[in-house]
C-alpha positions as semicolon CSV with decimal commas, in nm:
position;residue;x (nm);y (nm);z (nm)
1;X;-2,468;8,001;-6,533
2;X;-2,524;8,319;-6,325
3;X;-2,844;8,321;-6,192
4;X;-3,066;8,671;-6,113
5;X;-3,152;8,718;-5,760
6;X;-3,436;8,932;-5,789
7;X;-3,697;8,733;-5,611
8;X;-3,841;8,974;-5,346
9;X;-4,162;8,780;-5,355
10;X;-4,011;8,483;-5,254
11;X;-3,765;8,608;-4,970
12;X;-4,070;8,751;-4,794
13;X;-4,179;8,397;-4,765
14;X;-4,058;8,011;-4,648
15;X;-4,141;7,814;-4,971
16;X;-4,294;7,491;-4,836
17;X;-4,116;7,153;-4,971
18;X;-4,233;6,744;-4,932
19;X;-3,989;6,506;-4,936
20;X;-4,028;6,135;-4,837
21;X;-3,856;6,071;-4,479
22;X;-3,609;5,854;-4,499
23;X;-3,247;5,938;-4,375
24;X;-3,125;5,918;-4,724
25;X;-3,392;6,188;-4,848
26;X;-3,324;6,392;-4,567
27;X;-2,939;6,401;-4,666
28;X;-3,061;6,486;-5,050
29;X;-3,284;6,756;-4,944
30;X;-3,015;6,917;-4,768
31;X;-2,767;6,910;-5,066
32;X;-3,008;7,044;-5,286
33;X;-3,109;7,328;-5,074
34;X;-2,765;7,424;-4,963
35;X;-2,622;7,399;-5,315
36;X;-2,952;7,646;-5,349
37;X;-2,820;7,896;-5,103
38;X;-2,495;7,971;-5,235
39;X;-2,688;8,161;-5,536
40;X;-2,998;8,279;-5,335
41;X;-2,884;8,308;-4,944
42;X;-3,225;8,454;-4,859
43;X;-3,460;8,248;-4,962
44;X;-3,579;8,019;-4,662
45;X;-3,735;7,693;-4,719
46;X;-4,016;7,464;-4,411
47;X;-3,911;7,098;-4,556
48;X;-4,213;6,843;-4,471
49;X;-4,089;6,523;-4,445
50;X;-4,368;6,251;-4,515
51;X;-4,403;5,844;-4,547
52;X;-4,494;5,755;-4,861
53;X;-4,697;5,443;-5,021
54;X;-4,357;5,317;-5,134
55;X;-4,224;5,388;-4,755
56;X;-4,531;5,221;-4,557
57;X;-4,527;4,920;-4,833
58;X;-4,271;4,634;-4,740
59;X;-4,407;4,382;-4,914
60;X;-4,433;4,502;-5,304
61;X;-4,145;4,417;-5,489
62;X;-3,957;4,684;-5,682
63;X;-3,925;4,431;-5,948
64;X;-4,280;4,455;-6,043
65;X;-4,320;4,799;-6,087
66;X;-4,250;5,023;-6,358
67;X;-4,205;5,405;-6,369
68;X;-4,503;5,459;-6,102
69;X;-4,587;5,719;-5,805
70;X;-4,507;5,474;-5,585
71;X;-4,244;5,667;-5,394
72;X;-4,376;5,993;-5,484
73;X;-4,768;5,978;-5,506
74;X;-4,835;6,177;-5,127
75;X;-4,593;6,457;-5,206
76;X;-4,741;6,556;-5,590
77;X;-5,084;6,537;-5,451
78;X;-4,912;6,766;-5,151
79;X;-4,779;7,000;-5,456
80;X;-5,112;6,980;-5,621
81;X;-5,314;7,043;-5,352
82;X;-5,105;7,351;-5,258
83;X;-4,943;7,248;-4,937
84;X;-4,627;7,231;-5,127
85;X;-4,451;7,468;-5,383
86;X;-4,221;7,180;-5,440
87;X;-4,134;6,815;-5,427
88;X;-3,754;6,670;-5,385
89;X;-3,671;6,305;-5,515
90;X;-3,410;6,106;-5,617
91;X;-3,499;6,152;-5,993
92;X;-3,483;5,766;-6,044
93;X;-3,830;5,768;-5,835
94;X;-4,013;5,970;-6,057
95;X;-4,296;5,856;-6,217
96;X;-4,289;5,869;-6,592
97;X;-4,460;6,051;-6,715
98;X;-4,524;6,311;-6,434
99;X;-4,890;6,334;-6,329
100;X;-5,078;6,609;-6,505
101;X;-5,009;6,936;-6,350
102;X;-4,649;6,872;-6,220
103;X;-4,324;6,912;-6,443
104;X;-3,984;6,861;-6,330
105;X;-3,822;7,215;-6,287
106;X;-3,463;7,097;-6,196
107;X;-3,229;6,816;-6,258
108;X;-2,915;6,802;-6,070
109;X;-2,565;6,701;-6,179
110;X;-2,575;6,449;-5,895
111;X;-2,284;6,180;-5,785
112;X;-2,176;5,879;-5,882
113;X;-2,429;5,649;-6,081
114;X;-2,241;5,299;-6,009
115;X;-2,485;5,049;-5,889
116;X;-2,225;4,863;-5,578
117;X;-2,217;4,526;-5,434
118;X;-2,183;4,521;-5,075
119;X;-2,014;4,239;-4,855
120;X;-1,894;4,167;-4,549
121;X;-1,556;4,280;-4,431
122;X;-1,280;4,082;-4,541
123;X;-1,532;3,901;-4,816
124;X;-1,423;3,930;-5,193
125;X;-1,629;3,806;-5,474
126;X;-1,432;3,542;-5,490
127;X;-1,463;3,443;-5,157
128;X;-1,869;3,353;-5,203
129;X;-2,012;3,015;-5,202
130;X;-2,189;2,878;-5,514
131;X;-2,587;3,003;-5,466
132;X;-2,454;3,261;-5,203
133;X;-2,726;3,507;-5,165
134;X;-2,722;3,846;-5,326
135;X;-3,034;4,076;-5,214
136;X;-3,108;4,320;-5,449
137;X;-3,462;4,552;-5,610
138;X;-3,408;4,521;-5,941
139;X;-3,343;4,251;-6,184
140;X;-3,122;4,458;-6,406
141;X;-2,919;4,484;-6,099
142;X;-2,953;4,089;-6,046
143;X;-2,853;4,061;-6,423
144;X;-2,586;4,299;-6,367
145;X;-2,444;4,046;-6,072
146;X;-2,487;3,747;-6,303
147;X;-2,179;3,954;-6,541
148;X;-1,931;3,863;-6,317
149;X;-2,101;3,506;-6,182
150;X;-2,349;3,344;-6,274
151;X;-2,357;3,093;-6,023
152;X;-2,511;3,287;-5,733
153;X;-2,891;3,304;-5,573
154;X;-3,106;3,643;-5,527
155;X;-3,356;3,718;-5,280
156;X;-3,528;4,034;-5,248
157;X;-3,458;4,372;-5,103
158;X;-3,684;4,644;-4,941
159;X;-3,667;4,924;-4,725
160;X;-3,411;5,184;-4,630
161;X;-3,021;5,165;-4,754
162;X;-2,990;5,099;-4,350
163;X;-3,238;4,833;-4,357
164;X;-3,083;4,683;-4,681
165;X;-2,696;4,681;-4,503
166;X;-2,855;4,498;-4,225
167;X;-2,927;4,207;-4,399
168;X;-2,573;4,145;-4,418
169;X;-2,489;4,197;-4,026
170;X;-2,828;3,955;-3,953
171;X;-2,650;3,723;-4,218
172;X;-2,987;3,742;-4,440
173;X;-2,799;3,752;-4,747
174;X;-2,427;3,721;-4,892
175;X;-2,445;4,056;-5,080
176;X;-2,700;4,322;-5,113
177;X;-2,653;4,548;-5,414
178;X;-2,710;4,899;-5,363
179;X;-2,614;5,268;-5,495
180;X;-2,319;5,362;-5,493
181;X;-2,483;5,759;-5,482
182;X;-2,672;5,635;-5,173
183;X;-2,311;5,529;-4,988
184;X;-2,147;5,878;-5,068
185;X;-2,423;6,075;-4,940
186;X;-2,501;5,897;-4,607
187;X;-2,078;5,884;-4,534
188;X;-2,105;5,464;-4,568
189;X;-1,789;5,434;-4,864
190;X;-1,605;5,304;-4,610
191;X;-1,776;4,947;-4,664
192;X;-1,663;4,666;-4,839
193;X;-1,769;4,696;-5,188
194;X;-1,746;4,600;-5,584
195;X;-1,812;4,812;-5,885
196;X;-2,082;4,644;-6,104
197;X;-2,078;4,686;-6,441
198;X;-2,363;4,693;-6,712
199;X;-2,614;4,969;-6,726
200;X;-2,778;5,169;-6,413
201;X;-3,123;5,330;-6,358
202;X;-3,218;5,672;-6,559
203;X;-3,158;5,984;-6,338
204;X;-2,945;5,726;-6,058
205;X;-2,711;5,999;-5,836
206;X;-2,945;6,276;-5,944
207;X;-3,218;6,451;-5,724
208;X;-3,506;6,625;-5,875
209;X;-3,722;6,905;-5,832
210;X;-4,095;6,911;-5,942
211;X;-4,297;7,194;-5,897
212;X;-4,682;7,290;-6,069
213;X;-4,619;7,359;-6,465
214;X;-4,684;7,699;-6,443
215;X;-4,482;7,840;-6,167
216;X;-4,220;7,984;-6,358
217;X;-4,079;8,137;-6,046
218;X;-3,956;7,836;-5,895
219;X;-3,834;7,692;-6,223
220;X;-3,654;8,041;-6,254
221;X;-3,500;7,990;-5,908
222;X;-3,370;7,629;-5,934
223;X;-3,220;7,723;-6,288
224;X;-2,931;7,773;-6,118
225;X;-2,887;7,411;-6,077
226;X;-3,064;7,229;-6,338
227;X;-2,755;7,020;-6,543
228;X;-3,016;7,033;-6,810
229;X;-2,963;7,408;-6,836
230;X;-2,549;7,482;-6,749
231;X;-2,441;7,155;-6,892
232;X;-2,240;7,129;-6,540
């Protein structure tokens, strides 16, 4: 899609943007604003980065929750409030629906949706005791484990993909299942790893970009890469 780049109100201006802090969203904040720049090289962007309910929260599992703000709840009220023109997830965060007022103005192609399971070096599947422990957010991922055996304990998982990996160098757990999006952007697919199969999380691989419902001028900037809208 070729994309206008008449936007001479928004080149006189850095367009303010919340995303949560971790070194993962720091990495998909870049991508999306870089990709940005190929089609609009002058527009400038002041990224706040900010710790979120779901960042300063340890001890809720991930399990229990639905389709909630939990991850996202500081930056729409930042959007909202007007301290923000925009808001950049990893579109699996997003609440659903959106809290009144916000809409999601772009959906990127993204990477690879694979949910992973990471072991030691030199470790195969195989290679794992009966009720060796698999760490792991989700209990479609746990289910998703079971596929290949079902013989295997889970414990839970929290915190960043760095925080998760430990586990395995403290010896926590046997396995921790992660993203296999979440590995490509941070430069970690040199790990030890297995494919799952079964299904993965709406929107895993892709970031978003939420903005207020009416600013068309943002939505009209980001079109550019919105897989909803060029199909690529």
């Amino acid at each position: 899609m070729q994309c206008s780049n008449k936007y001479a109100s928004v080149i006189q201006m850095a367009i303010p943007v919340g995303a949560r802090s971790s070194p993962l969203s720091r990495v998909q904040v870049k991508e999306v604003l870089q990709a940005l720049q190929q089609y609009h090289p002058l527009v400038d962007f002041i990224v706040h980065f900010l710790s979120t309910t779901g960042d300063q929260d340890q001890s809720t599992s991930l399990r229990t929750l639905d389709k909630t703000d939990f991850f996202t709840k500081e930056i729409d009220l930042g959007i909202l409030s007007g301290h923000f023109r925009l808001g950049i997830h990893s579109a699996k965060d997003l609440p659903a629906p959106l809290p009144k007022g916000l809409s999601l103005i772009c959906l990127t192609k993204g990477v690879d949706a694979a949910d992973v399971l990471v072991l030691r070096d030199g470790e195969t599947l195989a290679s794992l005791p009966s009720q060796a422990c698999i760490a792991t957010s989700s209990a479609r991922r746990e289910e998703c484990v079971k596929l290949l055996r079902t013989d295997l304990s889970f414990c839970d998982l929290r915190g960043t993909i760095e925080q998760r990996l430990a586990k395995l160098e403290r010896k926590e757990a046997d396995g921790v299942v992660v993203a296999e999006a979440a590995l490509i952007r941070l430069g970690l697919t040199h790990l030890n790893r297995i494919r799952l199969p079964g299904p993965t999380a709406e929107g895993q691989g892709q970031l978003a970009v939420v903005a207020l419902e009416g600013d068309q001028e943002m939505r009209t900037l980001f079109a550019c890469l919105d897989v909803r809208k060029n199909g690529s």
